[in-house]
C-alpha positions in Angstrom: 2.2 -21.1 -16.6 3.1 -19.5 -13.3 2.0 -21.7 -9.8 -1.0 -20.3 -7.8 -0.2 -18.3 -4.6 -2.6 -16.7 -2.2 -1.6 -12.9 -1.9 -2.0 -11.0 0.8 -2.0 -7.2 0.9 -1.8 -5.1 3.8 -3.6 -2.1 3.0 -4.8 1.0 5.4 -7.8 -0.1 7.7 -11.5 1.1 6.4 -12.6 3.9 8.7 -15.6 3.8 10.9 -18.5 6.6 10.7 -18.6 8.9 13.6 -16.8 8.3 16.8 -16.7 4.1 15.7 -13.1 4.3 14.8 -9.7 5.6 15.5 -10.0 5.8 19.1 -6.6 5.5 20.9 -6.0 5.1 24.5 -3.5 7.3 26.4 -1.8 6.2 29.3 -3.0 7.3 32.6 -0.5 8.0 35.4 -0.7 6.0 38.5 -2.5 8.1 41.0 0.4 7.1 43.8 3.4 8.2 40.7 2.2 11.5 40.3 3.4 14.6 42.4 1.5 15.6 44.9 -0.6 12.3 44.9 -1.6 9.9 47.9 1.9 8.2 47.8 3.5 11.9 48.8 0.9 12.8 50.8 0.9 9.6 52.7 4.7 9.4 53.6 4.7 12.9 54.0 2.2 12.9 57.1 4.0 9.8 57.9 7.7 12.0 58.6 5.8 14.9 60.4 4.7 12.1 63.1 8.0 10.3 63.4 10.5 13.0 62.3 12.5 10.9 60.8 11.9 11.5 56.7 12.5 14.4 54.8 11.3 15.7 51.6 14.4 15.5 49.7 14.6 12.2 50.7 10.5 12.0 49.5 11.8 13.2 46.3 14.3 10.7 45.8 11.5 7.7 46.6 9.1 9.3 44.3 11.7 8.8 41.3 12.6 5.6 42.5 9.0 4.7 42.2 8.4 6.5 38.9 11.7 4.9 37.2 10.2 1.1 38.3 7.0 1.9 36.3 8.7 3.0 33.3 10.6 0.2 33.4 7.5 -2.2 34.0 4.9 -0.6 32.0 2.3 -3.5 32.0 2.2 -3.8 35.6 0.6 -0.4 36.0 -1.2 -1.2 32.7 -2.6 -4.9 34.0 -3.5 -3.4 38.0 -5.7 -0.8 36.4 -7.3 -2.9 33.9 -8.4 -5.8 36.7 -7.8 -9.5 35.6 -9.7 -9.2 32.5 -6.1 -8.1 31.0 -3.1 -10.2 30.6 0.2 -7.7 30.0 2.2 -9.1 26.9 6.0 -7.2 26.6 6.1 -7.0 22.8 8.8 -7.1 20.9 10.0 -7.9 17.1 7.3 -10.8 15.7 7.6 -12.6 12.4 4.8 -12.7 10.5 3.2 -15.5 8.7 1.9 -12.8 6.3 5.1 -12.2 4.8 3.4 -8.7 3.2 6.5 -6.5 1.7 6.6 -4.0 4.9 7.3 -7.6 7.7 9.6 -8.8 5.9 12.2 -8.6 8.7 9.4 -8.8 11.6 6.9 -6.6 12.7 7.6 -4.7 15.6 4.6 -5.3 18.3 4.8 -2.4 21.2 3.9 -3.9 24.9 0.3 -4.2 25.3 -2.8 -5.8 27.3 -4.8 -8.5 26.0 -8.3 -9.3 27.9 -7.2 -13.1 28.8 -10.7 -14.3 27.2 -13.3 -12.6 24.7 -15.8 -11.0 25.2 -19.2 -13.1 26.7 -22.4 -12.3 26.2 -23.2 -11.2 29.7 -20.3 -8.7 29.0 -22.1 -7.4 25.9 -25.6 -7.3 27.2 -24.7 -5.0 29.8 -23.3 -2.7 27.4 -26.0 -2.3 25.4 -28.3 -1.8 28.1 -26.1 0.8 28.9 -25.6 2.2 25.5 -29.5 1.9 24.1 -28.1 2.9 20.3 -26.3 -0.3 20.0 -29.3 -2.8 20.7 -30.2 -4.5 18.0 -34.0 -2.4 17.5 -32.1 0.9 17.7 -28.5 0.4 15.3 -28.3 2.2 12.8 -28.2 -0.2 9.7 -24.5 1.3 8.4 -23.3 -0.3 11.7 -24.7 -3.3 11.8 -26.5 -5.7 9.2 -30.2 -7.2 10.0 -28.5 -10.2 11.6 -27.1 -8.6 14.4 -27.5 -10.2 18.0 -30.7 -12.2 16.5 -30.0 -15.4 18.5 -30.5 -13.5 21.8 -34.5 -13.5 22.7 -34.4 -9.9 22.7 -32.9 -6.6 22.2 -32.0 -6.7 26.4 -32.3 -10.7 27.0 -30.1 -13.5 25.8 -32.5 -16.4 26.1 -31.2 -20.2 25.7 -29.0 -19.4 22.5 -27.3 -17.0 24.2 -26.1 -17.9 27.3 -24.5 -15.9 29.6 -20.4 -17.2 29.5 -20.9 -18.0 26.1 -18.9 -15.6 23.8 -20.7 -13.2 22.3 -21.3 -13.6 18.2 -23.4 -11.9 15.6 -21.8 -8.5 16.3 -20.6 -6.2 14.2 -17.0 -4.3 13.6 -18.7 -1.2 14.8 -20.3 -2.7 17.6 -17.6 -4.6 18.9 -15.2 -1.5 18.9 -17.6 0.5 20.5 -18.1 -1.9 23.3 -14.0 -1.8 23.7 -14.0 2.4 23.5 -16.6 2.1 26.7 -14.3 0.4 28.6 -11.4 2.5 27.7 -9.9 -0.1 25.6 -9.6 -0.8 21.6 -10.0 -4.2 19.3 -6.1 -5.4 19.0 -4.1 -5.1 15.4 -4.2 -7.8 14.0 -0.3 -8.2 14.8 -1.4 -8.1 18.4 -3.9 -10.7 18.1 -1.2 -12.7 15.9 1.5 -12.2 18.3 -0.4 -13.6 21.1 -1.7 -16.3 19.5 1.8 -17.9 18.8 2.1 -19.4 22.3 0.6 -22.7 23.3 0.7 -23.4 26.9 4.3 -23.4 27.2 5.9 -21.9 24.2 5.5 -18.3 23.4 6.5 -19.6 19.9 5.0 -22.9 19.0 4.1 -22.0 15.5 6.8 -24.6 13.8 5.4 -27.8 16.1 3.1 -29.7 13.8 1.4 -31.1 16.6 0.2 -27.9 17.9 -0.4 -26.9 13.7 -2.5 -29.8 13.6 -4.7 -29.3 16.5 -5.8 -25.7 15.4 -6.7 -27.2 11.8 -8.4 -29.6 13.9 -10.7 -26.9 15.5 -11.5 -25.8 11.5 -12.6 -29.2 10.7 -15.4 -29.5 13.3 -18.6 -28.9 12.7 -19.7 -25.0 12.9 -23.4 -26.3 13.8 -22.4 -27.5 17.8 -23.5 -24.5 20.8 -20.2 -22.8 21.3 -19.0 -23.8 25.0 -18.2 -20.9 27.4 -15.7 -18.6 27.5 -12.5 -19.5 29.4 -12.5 -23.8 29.5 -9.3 -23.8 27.9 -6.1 -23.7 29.5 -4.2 -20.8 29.3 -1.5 -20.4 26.9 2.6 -19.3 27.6 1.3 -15.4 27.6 -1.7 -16.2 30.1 -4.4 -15.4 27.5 -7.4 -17.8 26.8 -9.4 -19.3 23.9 -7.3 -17.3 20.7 -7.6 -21.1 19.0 -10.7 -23.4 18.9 -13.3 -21.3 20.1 -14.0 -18.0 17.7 -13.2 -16.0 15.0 -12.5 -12.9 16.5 -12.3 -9.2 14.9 -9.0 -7.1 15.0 -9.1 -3.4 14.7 -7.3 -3.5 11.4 -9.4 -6.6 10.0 -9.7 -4.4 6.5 -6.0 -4.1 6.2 -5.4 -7.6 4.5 -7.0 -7.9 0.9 -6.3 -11.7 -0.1 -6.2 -12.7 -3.5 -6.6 -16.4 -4.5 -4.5 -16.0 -7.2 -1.9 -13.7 -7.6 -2.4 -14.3 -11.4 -5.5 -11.9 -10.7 -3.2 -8.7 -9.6 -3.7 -6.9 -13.1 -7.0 -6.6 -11.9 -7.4 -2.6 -10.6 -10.5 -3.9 -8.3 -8.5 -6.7 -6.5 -4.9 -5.4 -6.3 -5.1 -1.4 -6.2 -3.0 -0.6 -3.0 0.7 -1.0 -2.4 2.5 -3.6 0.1 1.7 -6.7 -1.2 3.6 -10.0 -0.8 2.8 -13.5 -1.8 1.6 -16.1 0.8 1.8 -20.1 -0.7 -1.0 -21.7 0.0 1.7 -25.1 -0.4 2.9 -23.4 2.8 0.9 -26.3 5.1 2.0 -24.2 8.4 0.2 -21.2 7.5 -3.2 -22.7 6.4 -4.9 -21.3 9.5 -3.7 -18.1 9.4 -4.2 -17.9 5.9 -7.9 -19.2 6.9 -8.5 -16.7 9.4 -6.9 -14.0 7.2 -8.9 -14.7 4.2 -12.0 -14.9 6.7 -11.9 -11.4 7.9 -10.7 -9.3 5.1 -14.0 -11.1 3.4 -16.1 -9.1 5.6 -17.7 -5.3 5.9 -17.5 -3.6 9.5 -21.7 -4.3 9.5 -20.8 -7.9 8.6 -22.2 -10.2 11.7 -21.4 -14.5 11.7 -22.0 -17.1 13.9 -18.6 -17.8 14.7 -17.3 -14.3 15.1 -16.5 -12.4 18.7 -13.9 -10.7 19.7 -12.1 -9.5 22.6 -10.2 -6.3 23.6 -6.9 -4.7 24.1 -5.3 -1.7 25.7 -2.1 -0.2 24.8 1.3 0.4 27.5 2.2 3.6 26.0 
């Protein structure tokens, strides 16, 4: 008899009715990069008064200044998006999903991360904003009859919703929504993996079992306690808050990864129909609370709403 293994399949992402899904952010050039702009204008006025510049020379500085933000794409990234946004540089990550397309690492582009989730002040003012996404008014595709019910009112959070609280009971569809208002997106779940590596020193700390055994620590507690507010922790390696010990939080690619208890089960056509699978052990101890998280999301529907689920939002460099 074979050994039990928890598969995990990486599959493409559900898509979203209407404008819900999909929605990429482009990058915007720096209003002082671009020809023409207030940084040419300015130095420009500047060598008529002193006669001293000259527009070759302009030229040359404007390049200069073009060829530094290229080369420090965050920075432009992270001044427009205010300190909500932490800029992470990317690179080649390994997985703990070892599904058949990470085997050698998965290759995570430079990106923001918003340094804490998303609070409930946050939220209420978007859907005062955006009246189709209070909870009288969704439609019920995008979000199930749960949605935002421990705030006192579709517009008023009331004592179980306090203001620097995260925000919970929100849908996929709502959540991305809120991150499309503010020109952002949900991260992948590579992204949200990627930063979440780091403790507050190590941009790696996945193989210390001390830090191992203070996330599984955070599963064992009681899911009955008021959430505390957004932002007590300390800040890990990458500058980004509360990715352990505080919420579940919803990736833009939650759908992506099917897991199978069993990977005994795979001549099942319902459970195992798409391609890309790999098998996870669940004798693996280090990767029990991924493999919880994991098994935690791809559980849900986009209308799905928990107690324990927020999320936060990302923006992309390029």
């Amino acid at each position: 008899m074979r050994p039990a293994t928890t598969t995990v399949a990486r599959v493409r992402p559900k898509a979203a009715p209407g404008s819900a899904s999909g929605h990429k952010i482009e990058p915007r050039t720096p209003p002082f990069a671009a020809r023409g702009g207030a940084f040419d204008r300015a130095t420009e006025r500047s060598a008529s008064r002193r006669g001293a510049l000259r527009l070759p020379g302009l030229r040359q500085l404007r390049k200069v200044f073009a060829a530094l933000l290229l080369a420090l794409p965050l920075a432009g990234l992270a001044g427009d998006a205010g300190p909500r946004y932490v800029g992470l540089p990317g690179g080649t990550f390994v997985s703990a999903l070892q599904y058949e397309d990470a085997k050698t690492g998965v290759r995570v582009a430079p990106f923001a991360l918003m340094r804490k989730p998303v609070t409930n002040a946050d939220f209420l003012a978007f859907v005062r904003a955006h009246p189709q996404w209070q909870r009288d008014r969704v439609a019920g595709v995008l979000a199930e009859p749960r949605y935002l019910s421990h705030w006192a009112s579709p517009t008023a959070l009331g004592p179980q919703a306090l203001p620097q609280q995260p925000v919970v009971w929100v849908s996929w569809f709502a959540a991305n929504a809120y991150c499309e208002s503010i020109d952002a997106r949900l991260p992948t779940w590579s992204e949200w993996e990627y930063a979440a590596a780091a403790d507050e020193t190590r941009k790696d700390a996945r193989k210390d079992p001390a830090w191992r055994e203070r996330i599984l620590a955070w599963y064992a507690r009681p899911s009955n306690e008021a959430l505390p507010r957004a932002g007590l922790q300390a800040a890990n390696a990458w500058g980004v808050q509360d990715l352990h010990g505080l919420v579940w939080e919803w990736t833009d690619d939650y759908s992506s990864l099917l897991v199978s208890g069993d990977n005994r089960d795979q001549g099942d056509p319902d459970r195992m129909k798409f391609c890309g699978a790999g098998a996870l052990s669940m004798q693996d101890r280090e990767n029990y609370a991924v493999l919880m998280r994991v098994a935690m999301l791809s559980s849900l529907e986009g209308a799905d709403a928990t107690a324990n689920l927020g999320f936060r939002c990302a923006r992309s460099a390029r």
